[in-house]
C-alpha positions, 0 to 999 in steps of 0.5 A, a space after each residue: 204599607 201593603 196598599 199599592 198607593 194608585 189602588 186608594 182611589 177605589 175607596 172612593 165611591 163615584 157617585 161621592 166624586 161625582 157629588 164632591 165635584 159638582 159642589 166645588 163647581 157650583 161653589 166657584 160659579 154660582 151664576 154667570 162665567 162671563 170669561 168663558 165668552 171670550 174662549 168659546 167652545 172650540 175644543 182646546 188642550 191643555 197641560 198640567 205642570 208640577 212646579 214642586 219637585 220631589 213631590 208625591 202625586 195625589 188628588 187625581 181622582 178629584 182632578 178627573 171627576 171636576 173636569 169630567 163634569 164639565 165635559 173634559 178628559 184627563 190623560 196622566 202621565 204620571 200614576 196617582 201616588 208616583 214620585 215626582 223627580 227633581 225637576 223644576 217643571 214636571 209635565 204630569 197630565 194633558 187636559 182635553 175638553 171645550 176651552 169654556 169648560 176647561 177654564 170653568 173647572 181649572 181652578 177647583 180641580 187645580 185645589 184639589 190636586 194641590 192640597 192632596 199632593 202637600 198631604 202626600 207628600 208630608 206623609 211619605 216624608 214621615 213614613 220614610 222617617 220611620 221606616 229608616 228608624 226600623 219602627 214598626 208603628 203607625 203613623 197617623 193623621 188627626 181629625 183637624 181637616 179643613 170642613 168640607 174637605 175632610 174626604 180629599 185630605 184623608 184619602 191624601 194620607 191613605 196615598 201618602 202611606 200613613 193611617 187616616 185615623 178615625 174618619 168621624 166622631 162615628 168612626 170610632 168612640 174618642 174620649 178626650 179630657 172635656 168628655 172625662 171632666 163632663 162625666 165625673 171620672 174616666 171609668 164613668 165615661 168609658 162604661 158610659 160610651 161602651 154601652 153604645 158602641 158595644 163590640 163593634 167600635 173601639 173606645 180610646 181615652 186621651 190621657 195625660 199621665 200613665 196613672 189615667 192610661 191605666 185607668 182607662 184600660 182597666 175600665 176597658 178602653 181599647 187605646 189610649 192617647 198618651 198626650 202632650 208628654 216629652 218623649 221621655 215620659 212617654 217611653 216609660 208610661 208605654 212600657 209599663 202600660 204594655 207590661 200590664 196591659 199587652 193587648 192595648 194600644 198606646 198612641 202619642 200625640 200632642 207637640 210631634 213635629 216632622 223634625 221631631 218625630 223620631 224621639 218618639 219612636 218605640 217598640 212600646 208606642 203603637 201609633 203616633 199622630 200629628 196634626 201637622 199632617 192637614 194643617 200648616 200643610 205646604 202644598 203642591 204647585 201645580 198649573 194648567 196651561 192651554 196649549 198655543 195656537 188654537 183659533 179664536 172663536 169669531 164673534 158675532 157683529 
């Protein structure tokens, strides 16, 4: 991956975070905080801890951008996109800000930080895999995101070192087996689609056999899904496909597992992308802990 991993935050814009920030608080605080009565504002700070080892950081642009809405400060230790080492607890960052905002935007910058740093995590895991089996592909992740979320998880696969794929249904035109069966015939649906899109998006077609791939790139289609095939299948569709056709771009998808990525790995396979990447995703565990002793606020008779 020639993107240095801390660099992906720049992608993202502020007033985004900023916009994502305050709909998670508003969403975990609709009305009153009655804890935050029993901490007051005294200025507090607190530490973060990694309690997953071998994990890969990711999510601190969200992390930062909820408690910078309440009025908090993050020092990091660690860069986005580091490797944590093997120990059971990691100090990764001290949190700084009023104990009553502090404890408000605990919780949805903890989530955020937790579930990027899974999604990095799987990703680095399977780009490994890759590298050390020398393909030169593109690991990619689907568009099966949690709804609301879908920014976070895709810039966690960004951090990780895999290919987001496309972003949205406007991202780029995917033709899958209900678009095919809706419009009559693969040919049909990919002119169809093209008239829309013109030059300036591609149009993949999910297919389920090496005769429908070689439909949809004779009717034009930029990439093609060879889906659900065993891997055996899949490597002797690809490599007639590349021998007609070598300018298309052939992805596997359907059943790829991290166990069993490797069997898909071939010089005639492009991308491949598993939904395992978001979902059934283990997270990172991670903590926020304020620091002890620091006065109690004095309440009034």
């Amino acid at each position: 991956m020639s993107l240095l991993k801390h660099e992906a935050a720049h992608a993202i814009p502020p007033h985004t975070l900023s916009q994502l920030a305050r709909g998670w608080l508003a969403e975990d605080t609709p009305n009153f905080d009655p804890a935050g009565v029993c901490v007051g504002s005294q200025e507090v700070e607190a530490v973060l801890l990694c309690k997953t080892p071998c994990s890969v950081l990711a999510g601190g642009p969200f992390f930062t951008a909820v408690l910078a809405e309440v009025g908090c400060a993050v020092e990091w230790v660690y860069q986005e996109g580091a490797e944590m080492g093997p120990e059971a607890v990691t100090l990764t960052a001290v949190v700084r800000g009023p104990a009553r905002c502090l404890l408000l935007g605990e919780r949805p910058a903890l989530n955020c930080l937790a579930r990027a740093s899974g999604i990095a995590t799987r990703c680095s895991q399977l780009r490994t895999l890759a590298t050390a089996a020398g393909w030169r592909g593109e690991v990619a992740g689907t568009r099966k995101t949690t709804p609301g979320f879908r920014l976070v998880e895709k810039y966690a696969m960004l951090v990780g070192g895999v290919s987001m794929h496309r972003q949205d249904l406007s991202g780029m035109v995917m033709l899958k087996d209900n678009h095919v069966w809706a419009s009559g015939s693969i040919t049909r649906a990919v002119k169809a689609a093209r008239g829309v899109c013109g030059f300036s998006s591609k149009i993949e077609v999910e297919c389920s056999s090496g005769e429908e791939a070689s439909e949809a790139a004779q009717a034009g289609a930029d990439i093609v899904m060879l889906d659900n095939l065993k891997p055996q299948e899949l490597h002797s569709a690809a490599r007639i496909l590349k021998e007609e056709f070598p300018a298309l771009l052939v992805e596997a998808s359907g059943g790829v597992t991290p166990e069993n990525l490797p069997q898909y790995f071939s010089s005639d396979v492009d991308i491949i992308s598993l939904g395992c990447i978001t979902q059934g995703c283990p997270i990172v565990d991670f903590s926020l802990k304020v620091q002890k002793p620091y006065p109690r606020p004095r309440l009034q008779e």
